[in-house]
C-alpha positions as CSV (number, residue, x, y, z in Angstrom):
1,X,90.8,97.0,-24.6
2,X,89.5,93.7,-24.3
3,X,92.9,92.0,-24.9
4,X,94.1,94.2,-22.2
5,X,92.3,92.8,-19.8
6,X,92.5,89.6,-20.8
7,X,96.5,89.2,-20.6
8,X,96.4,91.5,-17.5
9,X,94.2,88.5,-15.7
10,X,96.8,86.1,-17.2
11,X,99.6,87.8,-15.6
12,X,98.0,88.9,-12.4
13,X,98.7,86.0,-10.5
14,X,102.5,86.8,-10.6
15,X,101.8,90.2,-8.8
16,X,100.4,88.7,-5.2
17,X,97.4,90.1,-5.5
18,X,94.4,87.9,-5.3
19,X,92.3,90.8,-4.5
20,X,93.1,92.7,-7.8
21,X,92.6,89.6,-9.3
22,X,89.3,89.5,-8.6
23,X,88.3,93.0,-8.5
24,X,89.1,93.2,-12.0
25,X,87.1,90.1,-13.3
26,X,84.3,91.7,-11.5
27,X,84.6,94.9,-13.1
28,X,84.9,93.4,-16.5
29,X,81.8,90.8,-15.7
30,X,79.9,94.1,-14.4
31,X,80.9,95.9,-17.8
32,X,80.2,92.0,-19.8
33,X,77.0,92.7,-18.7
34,X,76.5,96.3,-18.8
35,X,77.1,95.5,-22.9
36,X,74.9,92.3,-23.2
37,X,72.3,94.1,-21.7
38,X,72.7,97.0,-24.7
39,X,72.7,94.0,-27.4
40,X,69.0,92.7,-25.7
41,X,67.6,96.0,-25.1
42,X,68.9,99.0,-27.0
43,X,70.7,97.4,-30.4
44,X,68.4,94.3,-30.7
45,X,70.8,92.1,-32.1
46,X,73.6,90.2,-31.3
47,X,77.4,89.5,-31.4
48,X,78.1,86.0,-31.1
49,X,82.1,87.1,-30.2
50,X,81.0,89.5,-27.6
51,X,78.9,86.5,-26.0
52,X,81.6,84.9,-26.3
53,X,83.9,87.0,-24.6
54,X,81.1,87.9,-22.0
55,X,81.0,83.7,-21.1
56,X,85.1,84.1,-21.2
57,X,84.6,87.0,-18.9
58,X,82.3,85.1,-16.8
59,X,84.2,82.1,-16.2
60,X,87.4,84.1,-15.2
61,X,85.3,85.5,-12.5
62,X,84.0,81.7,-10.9
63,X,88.1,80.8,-11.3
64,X,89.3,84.3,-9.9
65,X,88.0,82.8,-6.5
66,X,90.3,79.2,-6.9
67,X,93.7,80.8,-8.1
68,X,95.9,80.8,-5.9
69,X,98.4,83.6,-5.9
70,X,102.2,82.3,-7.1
């Protein structure tokens, strides 16, 4: 699922949406979260490739703002 999102932001410029662009980085930061919260809290240990992801996930959210729509 995570691929999924991942090459639909890559591709998402090419549809002329900025908005869905950054809807959808914000629903996967929101969901980042929601799991790196679960790690801290609920399993007590942690996945350094879902922090990674979740600082991927993060940074395609600041640049969702800056790219422009081709």
């Amino acid at each position: 699922m995570g691929l999924i999102f991942y090459i639909f932001l890559l591709g998402a410029p090419f549809l002329f949406a900025k908005n869905l662009i950054i809807l959808a980085a914000s629903s996967g930061l929101l969901f980042s979260i929601f799991l790196i919260a679960l790690q801290f809290f609920v399993i007590r240990d942690y996945c350094l490739y879902c922090l990674l992801s979740a600082l991927i996930t993060f940074l395609l959210f600041i640049n969702s703002f800056f790219v422009p729509v081709l």
